[in-house]
C-alpha positions in Angstrom: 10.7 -40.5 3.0 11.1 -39.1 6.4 12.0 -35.6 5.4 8.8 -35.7 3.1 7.2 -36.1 6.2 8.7 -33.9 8.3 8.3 -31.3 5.8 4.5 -31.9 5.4 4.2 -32.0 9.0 6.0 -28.4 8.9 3.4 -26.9 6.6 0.5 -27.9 8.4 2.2 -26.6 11.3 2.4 -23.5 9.7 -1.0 -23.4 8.0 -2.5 -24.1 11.8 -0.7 -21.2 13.3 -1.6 -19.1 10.5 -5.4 -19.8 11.2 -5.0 -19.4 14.6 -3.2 -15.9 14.2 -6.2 -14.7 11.8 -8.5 -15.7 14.1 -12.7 -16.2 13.7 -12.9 -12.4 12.7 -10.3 -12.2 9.8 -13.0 -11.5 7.1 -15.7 -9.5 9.3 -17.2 -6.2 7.3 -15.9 -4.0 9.7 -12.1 -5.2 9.0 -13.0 -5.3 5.2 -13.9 -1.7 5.4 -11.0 -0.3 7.3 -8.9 -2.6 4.6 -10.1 -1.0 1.6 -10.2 2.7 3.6 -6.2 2.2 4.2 -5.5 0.8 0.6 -7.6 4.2 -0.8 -5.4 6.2 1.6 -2.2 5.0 0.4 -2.8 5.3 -3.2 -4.0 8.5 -2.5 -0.4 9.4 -0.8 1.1 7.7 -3.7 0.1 10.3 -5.9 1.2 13.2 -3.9 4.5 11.0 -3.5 5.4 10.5 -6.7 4.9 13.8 -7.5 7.3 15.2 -4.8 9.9 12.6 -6.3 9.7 14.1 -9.8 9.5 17.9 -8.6 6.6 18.2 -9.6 5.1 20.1 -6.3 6.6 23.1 -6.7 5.2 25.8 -9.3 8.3 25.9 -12.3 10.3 29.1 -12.7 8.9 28.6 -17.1 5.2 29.3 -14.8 6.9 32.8 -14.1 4.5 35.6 -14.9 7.6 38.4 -14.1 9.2 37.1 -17.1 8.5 38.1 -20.6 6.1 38.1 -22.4 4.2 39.8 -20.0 0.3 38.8 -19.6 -1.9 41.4 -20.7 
C-alpha cells in the first residue's frame, strides 16, 4: 500500500513539474505557428535526405548524352 502511494505521489510530482515547465504560453498562436513552420521544414529536408541516401542526387552515368545513341 505504501509504494502505491509513493508511486502516485511520484506522478503527480511529475505531472506538476511538467506544467510548470510548459508554462501559461505552451499553446499560444505564435508557438503553434513556428511548430508547424519547423515540422514543414524538416519534412521538406527529409526529401532531399532520403534522396542523398539512395544516390539519387546525382545525374546517372545511363542520363549520359556522350553515349550512344546519340540525340538528334
Amino acid at each position: 500500500m505504501r509504494n502505491c502511494w509513493l508511486t502516485r505521489l511520484l506522478c503527480l510530482v511529475a505531472v506538476m513539474g511538467l506544467m510548470a515547465s510548459l508554462g501559461c504560453n505552451a499553446f499560444t498562436a505564435e508557438r503553434q505557428r513556428r511548430r508547424a513552420l519547423s515540422i514543414q521544414k524538416d519534412l521538406d529536408h527529409m526529401v532531399d535526405d532520403v534522396d542523398w541516401a539512395l544516390g539519387l542526387d546525382e545525374p546517372s552515368t545511363l542520363q549520359e548524352e556522350s553515349f550512344p545513341p546519340y540525340p538528334r
